[in-house]
N, CA and C atoms as an extended XYZ file, in Angstrom:
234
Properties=species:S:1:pos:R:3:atomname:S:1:resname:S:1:resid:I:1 pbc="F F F"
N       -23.797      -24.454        4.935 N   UNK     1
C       -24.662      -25.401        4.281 CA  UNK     1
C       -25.488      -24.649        3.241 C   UNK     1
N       -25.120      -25.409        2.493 N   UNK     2
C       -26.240      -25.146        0.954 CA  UNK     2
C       -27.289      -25.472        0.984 C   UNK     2
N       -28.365      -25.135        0.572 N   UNK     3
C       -30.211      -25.723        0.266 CA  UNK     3
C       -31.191      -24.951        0.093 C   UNK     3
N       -32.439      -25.556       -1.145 N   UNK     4
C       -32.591      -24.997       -1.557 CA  UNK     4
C       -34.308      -24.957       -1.181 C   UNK     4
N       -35.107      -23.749       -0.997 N   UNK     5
C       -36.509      -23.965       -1.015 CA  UNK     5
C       -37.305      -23.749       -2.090 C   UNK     5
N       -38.346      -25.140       -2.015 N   UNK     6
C       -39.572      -25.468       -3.340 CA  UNK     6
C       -40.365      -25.576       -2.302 C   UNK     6
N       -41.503      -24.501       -3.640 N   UNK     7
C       -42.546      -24.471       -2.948 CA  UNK     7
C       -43.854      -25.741       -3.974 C   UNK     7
N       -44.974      -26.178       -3.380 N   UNK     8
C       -45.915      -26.079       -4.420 CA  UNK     8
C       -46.085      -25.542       -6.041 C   UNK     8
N       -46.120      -24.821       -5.911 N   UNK     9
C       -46.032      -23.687       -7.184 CA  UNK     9
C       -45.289      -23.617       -8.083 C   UNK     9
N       -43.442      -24.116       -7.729 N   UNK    10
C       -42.753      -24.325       -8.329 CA  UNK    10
C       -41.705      -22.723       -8.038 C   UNK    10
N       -42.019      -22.212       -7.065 N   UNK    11
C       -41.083      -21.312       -6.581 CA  UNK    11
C       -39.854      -21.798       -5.970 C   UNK    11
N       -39.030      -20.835       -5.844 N   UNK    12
C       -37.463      -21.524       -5.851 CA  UNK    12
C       -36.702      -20.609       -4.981 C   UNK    12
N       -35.951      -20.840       -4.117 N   UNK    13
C       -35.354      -19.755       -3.252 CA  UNK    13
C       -34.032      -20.674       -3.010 C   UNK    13
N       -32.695      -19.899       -3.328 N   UNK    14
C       -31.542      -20.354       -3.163 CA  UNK    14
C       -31.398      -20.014       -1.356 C   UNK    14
N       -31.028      -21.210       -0.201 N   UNK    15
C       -30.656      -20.563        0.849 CA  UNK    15
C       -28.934      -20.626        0.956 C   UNK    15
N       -28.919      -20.409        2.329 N   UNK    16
C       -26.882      -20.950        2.905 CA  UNK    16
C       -27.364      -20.625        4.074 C   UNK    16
N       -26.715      -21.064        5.240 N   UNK    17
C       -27.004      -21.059        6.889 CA  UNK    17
C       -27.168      -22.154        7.261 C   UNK    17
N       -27.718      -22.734        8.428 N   UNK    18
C       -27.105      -23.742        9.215 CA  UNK    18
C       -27.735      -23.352       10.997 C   UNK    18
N       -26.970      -24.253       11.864 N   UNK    19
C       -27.843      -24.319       12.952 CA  UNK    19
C       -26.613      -23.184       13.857 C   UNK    19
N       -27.387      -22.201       14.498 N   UNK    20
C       -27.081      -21.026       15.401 CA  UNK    20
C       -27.942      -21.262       16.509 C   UNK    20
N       -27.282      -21.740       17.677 N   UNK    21
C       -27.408      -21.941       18.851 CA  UNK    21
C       -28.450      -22.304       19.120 C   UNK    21
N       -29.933      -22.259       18.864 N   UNK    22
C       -30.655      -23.669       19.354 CA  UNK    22
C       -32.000      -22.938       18.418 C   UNK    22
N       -31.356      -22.712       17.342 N   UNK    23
C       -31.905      -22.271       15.632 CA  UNK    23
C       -31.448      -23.004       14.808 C   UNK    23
N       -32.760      -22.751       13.293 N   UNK    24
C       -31.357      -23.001       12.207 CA  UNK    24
C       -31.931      -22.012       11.752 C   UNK    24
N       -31.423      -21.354       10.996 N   UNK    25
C       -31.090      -19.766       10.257 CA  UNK    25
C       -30.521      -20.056        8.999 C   UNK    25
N       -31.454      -19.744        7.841 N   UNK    26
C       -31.155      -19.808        6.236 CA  UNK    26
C       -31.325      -18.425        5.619 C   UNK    26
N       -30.504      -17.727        4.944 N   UNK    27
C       -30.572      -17.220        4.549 CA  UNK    27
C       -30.153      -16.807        2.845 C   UNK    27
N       -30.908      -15.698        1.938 N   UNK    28
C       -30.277      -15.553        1.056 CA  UNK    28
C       -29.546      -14.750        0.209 C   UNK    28
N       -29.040      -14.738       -0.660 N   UNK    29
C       -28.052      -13.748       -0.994 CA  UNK    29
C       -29.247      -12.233       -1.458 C   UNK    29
N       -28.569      -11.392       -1.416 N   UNK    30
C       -28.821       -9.469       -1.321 CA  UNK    30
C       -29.884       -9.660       -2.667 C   UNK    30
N       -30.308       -9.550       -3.159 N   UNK    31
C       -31.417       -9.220       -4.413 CA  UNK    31
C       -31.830       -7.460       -4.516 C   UNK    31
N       -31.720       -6.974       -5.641 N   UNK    32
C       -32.222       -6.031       -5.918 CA  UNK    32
C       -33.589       -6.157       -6.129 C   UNK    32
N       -34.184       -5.041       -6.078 N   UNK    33
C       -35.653       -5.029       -5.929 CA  UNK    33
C       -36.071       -3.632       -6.692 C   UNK    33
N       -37.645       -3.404       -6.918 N   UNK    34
C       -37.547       -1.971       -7.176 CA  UNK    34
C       -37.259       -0.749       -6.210 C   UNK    34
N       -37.735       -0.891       -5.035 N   UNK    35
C       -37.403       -0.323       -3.642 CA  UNK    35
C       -36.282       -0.597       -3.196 C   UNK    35
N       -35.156       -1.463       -3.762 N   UNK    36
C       -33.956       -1.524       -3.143 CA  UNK    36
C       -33.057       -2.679       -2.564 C   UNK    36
N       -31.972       -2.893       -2.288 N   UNK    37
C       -31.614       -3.856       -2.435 CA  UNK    37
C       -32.523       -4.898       -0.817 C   UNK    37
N       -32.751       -6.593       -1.198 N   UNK    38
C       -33.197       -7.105       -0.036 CA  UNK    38
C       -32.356       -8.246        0.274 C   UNK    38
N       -32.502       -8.514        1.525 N   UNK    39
C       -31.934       -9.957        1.689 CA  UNK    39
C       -33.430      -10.347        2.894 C   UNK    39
N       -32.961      -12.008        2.563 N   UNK    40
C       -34.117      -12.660        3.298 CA  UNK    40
C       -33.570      -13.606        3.879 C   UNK    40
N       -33.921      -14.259        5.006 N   UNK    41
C       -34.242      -15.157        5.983 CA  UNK    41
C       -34.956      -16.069        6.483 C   UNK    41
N       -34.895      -17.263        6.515 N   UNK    42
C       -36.252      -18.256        7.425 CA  UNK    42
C       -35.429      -18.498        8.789 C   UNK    42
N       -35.796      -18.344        9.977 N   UNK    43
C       -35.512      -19.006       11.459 CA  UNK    43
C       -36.393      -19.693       11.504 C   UNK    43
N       -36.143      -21.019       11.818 N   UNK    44
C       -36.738      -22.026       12.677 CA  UNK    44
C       -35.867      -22.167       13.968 C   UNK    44
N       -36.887      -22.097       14.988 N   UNK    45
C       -36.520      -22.190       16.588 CA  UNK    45
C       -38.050      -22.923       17.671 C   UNK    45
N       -37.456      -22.789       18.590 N   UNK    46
C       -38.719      -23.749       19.448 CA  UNK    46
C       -38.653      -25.101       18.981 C   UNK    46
N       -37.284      -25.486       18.311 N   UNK    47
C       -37.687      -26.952       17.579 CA  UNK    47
C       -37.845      -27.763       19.066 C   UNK    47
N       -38.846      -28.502       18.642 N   UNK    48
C       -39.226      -29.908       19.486 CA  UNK    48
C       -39.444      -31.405       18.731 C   UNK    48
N       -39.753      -32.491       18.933 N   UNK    49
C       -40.167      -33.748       18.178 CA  UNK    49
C       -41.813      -33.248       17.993 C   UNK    49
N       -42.365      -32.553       18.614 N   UNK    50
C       -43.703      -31.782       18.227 CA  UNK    50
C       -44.350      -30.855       17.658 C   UNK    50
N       -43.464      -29.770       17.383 N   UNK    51
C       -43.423      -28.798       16.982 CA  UNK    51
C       -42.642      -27.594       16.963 C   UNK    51
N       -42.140      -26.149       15.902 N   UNK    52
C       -41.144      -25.462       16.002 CA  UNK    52
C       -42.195      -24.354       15.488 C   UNK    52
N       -41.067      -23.228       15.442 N   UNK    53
C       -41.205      -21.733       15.137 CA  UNK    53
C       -41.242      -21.396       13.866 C   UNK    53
N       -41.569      -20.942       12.925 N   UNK    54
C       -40.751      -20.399       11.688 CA  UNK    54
C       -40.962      -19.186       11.403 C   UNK    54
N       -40.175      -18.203       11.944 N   UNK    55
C       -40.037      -16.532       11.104 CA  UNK    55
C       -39.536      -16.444        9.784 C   UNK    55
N       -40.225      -15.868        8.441 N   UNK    56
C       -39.621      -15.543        7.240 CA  UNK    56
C       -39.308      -13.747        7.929 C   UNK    56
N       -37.997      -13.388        7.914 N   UNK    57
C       -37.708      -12.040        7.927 CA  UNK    57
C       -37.037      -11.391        6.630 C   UNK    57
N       -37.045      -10.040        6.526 N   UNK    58
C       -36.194       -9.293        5.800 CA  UNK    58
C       -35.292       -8.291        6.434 C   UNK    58
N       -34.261       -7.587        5.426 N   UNK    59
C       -33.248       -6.791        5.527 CA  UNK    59
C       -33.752       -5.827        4.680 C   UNK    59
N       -33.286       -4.254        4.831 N   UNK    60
C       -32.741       -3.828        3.858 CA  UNK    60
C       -31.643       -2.787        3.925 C   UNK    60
N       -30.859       -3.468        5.027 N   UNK    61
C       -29.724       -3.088        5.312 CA  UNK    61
C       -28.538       -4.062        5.540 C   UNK    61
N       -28.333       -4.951        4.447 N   UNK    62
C       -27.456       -5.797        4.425 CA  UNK    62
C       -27.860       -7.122        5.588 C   UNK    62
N       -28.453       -6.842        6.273 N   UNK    63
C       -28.406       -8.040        7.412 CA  UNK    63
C       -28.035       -7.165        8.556 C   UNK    63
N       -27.994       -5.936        9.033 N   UNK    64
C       -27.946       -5.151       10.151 CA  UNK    64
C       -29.242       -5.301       11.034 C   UNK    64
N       -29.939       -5.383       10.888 N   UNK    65
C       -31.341       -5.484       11.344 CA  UNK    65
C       -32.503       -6.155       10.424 C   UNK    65
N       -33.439       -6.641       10.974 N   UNK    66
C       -34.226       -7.944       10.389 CA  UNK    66
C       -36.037       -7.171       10.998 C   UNK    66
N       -36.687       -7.924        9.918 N   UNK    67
C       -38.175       -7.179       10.078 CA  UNK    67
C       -38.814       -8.500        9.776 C   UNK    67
N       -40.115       -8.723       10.946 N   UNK    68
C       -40.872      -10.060       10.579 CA  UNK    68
C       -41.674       -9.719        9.535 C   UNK    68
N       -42.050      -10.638        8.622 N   UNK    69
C       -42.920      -10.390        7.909 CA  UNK    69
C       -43.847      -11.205        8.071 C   UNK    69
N       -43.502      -12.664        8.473 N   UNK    70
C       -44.296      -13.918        9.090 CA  UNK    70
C       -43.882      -14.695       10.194 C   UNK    70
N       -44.918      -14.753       11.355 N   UNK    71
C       -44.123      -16.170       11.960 CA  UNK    71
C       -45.212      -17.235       11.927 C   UNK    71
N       -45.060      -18.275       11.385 N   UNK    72
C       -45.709      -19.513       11.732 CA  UNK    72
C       -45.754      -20.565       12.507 C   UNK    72
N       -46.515      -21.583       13.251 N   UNK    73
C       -46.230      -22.031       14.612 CA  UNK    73
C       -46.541      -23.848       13.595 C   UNK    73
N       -45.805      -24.050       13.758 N   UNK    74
C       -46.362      -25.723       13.060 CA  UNK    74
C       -46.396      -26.725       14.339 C   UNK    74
N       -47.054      -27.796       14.071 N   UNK    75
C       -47.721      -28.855       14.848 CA  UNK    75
C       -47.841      -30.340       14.611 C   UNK    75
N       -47.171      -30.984       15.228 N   UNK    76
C       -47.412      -32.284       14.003 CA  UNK    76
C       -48.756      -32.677       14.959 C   UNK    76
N       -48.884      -33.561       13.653 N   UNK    77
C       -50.581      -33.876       13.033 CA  UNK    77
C       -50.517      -35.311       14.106 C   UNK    77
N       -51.285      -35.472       15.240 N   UNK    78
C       -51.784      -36.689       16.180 CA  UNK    78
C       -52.601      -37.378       14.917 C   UNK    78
């Protein structure tokens, strides 16, 4: 699956990924950087009708291993 994230701001992030076992996992293609090549990630997990998980992670080893950089806990609004 294709899709794409907008932010506010008008930031733009191409994803691809889809739902992995009781996730969904987006990720995007390798980007060079000045430090080197990156790839990135959003997991959403803990999904409920109430609330889920969301880790933004990185690579910088192709997708061999993953580093949090954020996790956020969302809540819907009573």
């Amino acid at each position: 699956m294709a899709t794409n994230w907008v932010d506010n701001s008008g930031g733009y992030i191409a994803l691809i990924g889809g739902i992995v076992g009781d996730s969904m996992v987006l990720t995007t293609q390798e980007t060079s950087t000045p430090t080197g090549k990156i790839k990135s990630r959003m997991v959403f997990y803990n999904i409920t009708l109430q609330s889920f998980l969301w880790n933004w992670e990185s690579s910088a080893d192709g997708g061999q291993t993953w580093k949090l950089n954020w996790k956020i806990y969302y809540k819907r609004k009573k």
